[in-house]
C-alpha positions as CSV (number, residue, x, y, z in Angstrom):
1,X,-34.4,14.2,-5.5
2,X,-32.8,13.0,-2.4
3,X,-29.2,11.9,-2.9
4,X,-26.8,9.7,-0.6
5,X,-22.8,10.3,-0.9
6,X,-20.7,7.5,0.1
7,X,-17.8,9.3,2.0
8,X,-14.2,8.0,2.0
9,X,-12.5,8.8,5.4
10,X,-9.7,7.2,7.4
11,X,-12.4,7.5,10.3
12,X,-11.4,10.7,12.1
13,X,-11.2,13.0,8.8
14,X,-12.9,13.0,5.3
15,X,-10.5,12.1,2.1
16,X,-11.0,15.4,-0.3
17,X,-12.2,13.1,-2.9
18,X,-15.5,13.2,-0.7
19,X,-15.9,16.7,-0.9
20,X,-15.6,16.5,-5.0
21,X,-18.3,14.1,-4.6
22,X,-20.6,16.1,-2.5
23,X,-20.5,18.8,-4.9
24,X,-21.5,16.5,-7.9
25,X,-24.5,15.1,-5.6
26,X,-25.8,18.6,-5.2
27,X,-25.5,19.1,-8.7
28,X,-28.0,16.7,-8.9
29,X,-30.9,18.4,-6.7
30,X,-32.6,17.9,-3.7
31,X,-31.1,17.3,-0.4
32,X,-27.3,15.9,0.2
33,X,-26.9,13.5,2.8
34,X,-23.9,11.6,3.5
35,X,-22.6,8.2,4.8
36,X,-20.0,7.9,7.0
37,X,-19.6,4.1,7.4
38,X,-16.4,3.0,9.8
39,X,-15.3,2.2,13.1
40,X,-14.6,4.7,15.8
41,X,-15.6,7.2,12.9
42,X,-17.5,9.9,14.7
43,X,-14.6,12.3,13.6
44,X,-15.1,11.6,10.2
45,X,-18.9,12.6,10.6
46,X,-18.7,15.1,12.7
47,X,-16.3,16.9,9.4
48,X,-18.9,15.9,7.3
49,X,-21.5,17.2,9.1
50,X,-19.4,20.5,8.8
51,X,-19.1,20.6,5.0
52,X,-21.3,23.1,3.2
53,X,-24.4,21.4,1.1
54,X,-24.6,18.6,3.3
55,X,-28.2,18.6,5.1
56,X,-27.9,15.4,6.8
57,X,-25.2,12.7,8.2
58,X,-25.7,8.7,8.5
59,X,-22.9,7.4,11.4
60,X,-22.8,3.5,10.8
61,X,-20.5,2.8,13.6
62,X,-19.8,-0.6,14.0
63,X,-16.4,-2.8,13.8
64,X,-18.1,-4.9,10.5
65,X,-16.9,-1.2,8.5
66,X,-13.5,-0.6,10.0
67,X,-11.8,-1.3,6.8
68,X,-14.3,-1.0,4.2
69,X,-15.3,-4.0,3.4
70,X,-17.7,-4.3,-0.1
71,X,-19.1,-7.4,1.1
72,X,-20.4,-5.7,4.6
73,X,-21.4,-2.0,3.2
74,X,-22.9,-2.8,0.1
75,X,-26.5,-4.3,2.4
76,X,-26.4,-1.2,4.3
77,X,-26.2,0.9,1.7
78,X,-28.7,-0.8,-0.3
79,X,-31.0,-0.9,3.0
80,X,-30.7,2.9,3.2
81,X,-31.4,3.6,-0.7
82,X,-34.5,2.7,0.1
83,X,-35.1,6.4,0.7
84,X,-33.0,8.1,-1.7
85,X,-32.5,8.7,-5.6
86,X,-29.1,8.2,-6.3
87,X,-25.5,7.2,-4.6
88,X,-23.2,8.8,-5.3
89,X,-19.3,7.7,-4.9
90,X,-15.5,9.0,-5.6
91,X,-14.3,7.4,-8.8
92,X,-11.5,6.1,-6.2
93,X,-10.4,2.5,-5.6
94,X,-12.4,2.6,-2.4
95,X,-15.8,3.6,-4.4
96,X,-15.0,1.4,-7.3
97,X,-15.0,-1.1,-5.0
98,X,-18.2,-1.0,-3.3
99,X,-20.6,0.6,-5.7
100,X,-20.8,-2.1,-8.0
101,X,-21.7,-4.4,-5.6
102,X,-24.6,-1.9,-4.9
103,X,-25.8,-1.9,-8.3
104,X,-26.0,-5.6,-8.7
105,X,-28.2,-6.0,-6.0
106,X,-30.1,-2.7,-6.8
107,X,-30.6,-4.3,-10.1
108,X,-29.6,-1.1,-11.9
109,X,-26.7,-0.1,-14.2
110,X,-24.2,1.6,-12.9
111,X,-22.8,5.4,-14.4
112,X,-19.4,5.4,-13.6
113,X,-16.5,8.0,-13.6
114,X,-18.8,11.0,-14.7
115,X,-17.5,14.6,-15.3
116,X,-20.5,16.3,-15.8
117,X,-24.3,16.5,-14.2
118,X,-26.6,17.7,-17.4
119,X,-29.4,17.3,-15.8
120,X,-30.9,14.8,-13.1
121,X,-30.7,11.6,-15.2
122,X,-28.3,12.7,-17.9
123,X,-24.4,12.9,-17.2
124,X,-20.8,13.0,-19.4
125,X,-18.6,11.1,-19.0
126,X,-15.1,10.1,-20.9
127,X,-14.4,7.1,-23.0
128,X,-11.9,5.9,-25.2
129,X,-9.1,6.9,-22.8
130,X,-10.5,10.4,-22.6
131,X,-10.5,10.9,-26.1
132,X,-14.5,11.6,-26.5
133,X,-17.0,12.0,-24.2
134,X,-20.3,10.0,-24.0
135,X,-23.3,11.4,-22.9
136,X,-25.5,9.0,-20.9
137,X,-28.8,8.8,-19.7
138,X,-30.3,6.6,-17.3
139,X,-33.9,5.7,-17.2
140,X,-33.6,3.4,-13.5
141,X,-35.4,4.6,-10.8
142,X,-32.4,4.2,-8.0
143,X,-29.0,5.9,-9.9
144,X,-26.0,4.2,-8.6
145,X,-23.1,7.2,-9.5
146,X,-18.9,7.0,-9.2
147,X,-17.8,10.7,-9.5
148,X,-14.2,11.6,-11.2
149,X,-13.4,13.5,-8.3
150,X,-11.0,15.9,-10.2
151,X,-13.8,17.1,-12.8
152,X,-15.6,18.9,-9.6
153,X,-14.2,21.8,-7.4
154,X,-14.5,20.5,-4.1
155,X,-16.8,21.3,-1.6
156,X,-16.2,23.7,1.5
157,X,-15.1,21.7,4.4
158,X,-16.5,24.4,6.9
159,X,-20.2,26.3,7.0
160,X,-22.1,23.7,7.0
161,X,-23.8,23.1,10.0
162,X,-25.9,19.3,9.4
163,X,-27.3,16.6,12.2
164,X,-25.5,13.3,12.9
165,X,-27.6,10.3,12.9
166,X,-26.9,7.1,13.6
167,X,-28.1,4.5,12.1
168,X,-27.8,0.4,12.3
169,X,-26.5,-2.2,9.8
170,X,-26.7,-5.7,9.0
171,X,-23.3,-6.3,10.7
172,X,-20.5,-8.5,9.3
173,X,-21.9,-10.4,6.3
174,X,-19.5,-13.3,6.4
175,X,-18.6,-13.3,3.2
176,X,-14.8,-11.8,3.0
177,X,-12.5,-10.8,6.1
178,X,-9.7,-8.2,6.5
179,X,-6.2,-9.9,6.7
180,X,-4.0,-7.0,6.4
181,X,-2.9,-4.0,4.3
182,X,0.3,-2.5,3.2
183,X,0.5,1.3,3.0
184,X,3.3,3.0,1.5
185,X,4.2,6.1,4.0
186,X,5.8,9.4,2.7
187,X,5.8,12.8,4.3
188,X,5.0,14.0,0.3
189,X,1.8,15.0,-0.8
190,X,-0.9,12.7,-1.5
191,X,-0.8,11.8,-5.4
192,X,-4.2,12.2,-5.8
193,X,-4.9,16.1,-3.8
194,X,-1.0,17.2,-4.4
195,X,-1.1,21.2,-6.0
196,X,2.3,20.0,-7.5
197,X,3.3,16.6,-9.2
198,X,6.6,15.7,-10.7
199,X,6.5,12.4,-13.0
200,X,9.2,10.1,-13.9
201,X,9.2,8.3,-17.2
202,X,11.2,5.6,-18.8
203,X,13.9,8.1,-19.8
204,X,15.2,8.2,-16.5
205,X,16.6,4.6,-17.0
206,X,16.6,3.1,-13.3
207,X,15.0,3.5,-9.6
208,X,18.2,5.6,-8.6
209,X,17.6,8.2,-11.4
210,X,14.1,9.0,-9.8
211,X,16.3,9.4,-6.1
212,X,18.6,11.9,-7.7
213,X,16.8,13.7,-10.4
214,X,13.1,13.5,-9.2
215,X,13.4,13.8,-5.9
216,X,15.5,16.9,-5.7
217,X,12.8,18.9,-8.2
218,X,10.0,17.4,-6.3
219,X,11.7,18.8,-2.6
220,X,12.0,22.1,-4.1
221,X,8.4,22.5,-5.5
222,X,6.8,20.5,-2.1
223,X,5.5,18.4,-4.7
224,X,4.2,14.8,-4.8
225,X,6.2,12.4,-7.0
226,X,4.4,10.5,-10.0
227,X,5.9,7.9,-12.6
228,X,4.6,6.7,-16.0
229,X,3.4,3.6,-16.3
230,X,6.4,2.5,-18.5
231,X,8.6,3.9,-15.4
232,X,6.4,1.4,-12.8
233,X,6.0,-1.6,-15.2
234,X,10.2,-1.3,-15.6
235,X,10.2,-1.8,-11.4
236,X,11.6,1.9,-11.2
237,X,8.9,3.3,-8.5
238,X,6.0,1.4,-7.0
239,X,2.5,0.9,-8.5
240,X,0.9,3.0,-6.3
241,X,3.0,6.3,-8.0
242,X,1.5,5.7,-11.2
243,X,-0.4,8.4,-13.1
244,X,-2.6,7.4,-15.9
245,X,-5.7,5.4,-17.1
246,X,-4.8,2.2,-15.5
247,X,-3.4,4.3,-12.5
248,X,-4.5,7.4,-10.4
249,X,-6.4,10.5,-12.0
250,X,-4.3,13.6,-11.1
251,X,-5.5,17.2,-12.2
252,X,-3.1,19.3,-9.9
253,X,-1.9,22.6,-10.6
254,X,1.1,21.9,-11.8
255,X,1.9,19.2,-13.1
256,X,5.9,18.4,-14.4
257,X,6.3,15.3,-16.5
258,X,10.0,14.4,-17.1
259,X,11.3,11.9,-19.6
260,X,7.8,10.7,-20.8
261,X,6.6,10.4,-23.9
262,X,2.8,10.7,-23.4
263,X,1.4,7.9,-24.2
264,X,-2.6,7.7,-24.2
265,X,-3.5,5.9,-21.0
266,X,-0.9,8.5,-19.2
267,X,-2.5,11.6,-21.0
268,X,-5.7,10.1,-19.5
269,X,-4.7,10.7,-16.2
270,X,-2.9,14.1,-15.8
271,X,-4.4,16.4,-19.2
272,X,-6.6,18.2,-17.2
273,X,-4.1,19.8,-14.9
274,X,-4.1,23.8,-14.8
275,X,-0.8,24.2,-15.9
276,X,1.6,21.0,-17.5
277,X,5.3,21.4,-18.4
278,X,7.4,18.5,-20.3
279,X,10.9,18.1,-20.3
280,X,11.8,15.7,-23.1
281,X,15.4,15.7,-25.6
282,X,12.5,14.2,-28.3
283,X,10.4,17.2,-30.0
284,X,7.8,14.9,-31.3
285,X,7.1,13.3,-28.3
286,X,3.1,13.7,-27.9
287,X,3.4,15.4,-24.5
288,X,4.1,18.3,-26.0
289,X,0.6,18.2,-27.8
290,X,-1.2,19.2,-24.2
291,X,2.1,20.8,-22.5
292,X,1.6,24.6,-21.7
293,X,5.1,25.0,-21.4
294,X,7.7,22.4,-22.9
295,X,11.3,22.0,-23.3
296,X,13.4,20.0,-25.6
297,X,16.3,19.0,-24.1
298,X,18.4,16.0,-22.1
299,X,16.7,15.5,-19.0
300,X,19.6,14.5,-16.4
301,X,21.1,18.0,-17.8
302,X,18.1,20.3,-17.4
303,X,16.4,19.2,-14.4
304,X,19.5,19.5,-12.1
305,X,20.1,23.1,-13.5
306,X,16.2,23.9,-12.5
307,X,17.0,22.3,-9.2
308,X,19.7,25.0,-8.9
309,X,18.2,28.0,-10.0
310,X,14.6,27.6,-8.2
């Protein structure tokens, strides 16, 4: 089985959730080759030609793939599968945003957000929130596969030692254009690779608390800062802070959650963190059910006495 990984870069370095994918793709078998699709990318391929496992990199350089556009990699990619068994994508909003589009004109049924490789057509993957997990097989010739990225240990950046090739698209497709982006910039962690998060619930009652009980804990630990969806739906931190079902998959190694409750979509999105501790003045809130660690008490007391003592 030859498998082709769709990398997520910023064109001069690969996003970690690509190395969580290669490692799924070489659970598959066979030879892992990846795409680097950008603009000005040869950085990004030249680290993916150095990540262990990877036998072979595809460069499509042109200006058509500078922002990632589904519309203008999906005919590439579905050019190139013309020699491979499977694609394989991050679970991200970037790969949830192309590989879709890839299966529709594959004509195959997508397998999305797996945590498992059983075998080379047989995979796990969570349902119902992450309350059970379905075991799915697919029968198509051309598998079409979005990887959660914090189910796999990542692979080595470094040993690997793979040929860059480039190789020629269809161009700009003309279907959609790139008008602009807004990026939130913080000299945090990113969310999604932080080894520490520190969440905010509704408990904490207003954007300020987050500024002067959050932030402290999260300076101390070098943490990233995350927010319940309660929290962001109230306006207290931006959407793009939110941890949960509906928001970003964390699995970090510590992860803090203060003032919230634990409801299911948020459990979703954090439970498989190494080590989780709750701070909560309700006993019966379900966070505790997963917390290794938890403590009942009032929150704008206890945090600023941790802030103190760590």
């Amino acid at each position: 089985m030859s498998v082709l990984v769709l990398a997520e870069h910023d064109n001069n370095s690969l996003k970690d959730a690509t190395l969580a994918a290669v490692t799924a793709a070489g659970a598959l078998g066979g030879e892992v080759h990846v795409l680097v699709a950008g603009a000005g990318a040869r950085g990004a391929a030249d680290a993916a030609a150095s990540v262990a496992g990877v036998a072979r990199v595809l460069l499509a350089d042109d200006a058509a793939y500078a922002n990632g556009l589904p519309e203008n990699l999906a005919p590439l990619i579905v050019e190139l599968m013309a020699g491979y068994d499977a694609l394989v994508a991050p679970a991200t909003s970037f790969g949830k945003n192309v590989t879709p589009r890839v299966a529709a004109l594959l004509d195959v049924a997508q397998v999305s957000d797996i945590i498992s490789v059983d075998g080379p057509d047989t995979f796990q993957r969570p349902i119902y929130a992450g309350n059970a997990i379905a075991t799915v097989q697919s029968a198509d010739a051309k598998k079409v596969i979005t990887v959660r990225t914090t189910a796999f240990a990542k692979a080595a950046a470094t040993g690997g030692a793979a040929a860059v090739e480039t190789v020629a698209g269809k161009g700009d497709a003309g279907l959609s254009r790139f008008v602009g982006s807004e990026l939130s910039k913080s000299d945090r962690p990113e969310l999604t690779s932080a080894k520490i998060v520190v969440s905010g619930g509704r408990a904490l009652g207003s954007a300020e608390a987050f500024k002067t009980v959050i932030e402290p804990l999260a300076d101390k630990l070098g943490a990233a800062i995350g927010a319940s969806r309660a929290a962001v739906d109230a306006g207290y931190m931006p959407n793009d802070y939110q941890v949960g079902q509906t928001g970003k998959i964390v699995a970090p190694e510590l992860y803090v959650a203060v003032g919230i409750s634990g409801a299911i979509q948020h459990l979703a999105g954090m439970k498989d963190s190494k080590i989780i501790v709750a701070i909560n003045k309700d006993e019966e809130a379900p966070i505790f059910q997963v917390a290794d660690f938890g403590l009942v008490a009032d929150l704008f007391q206890a945090v600023p006495e941790m802030v103190e003592r760590i």
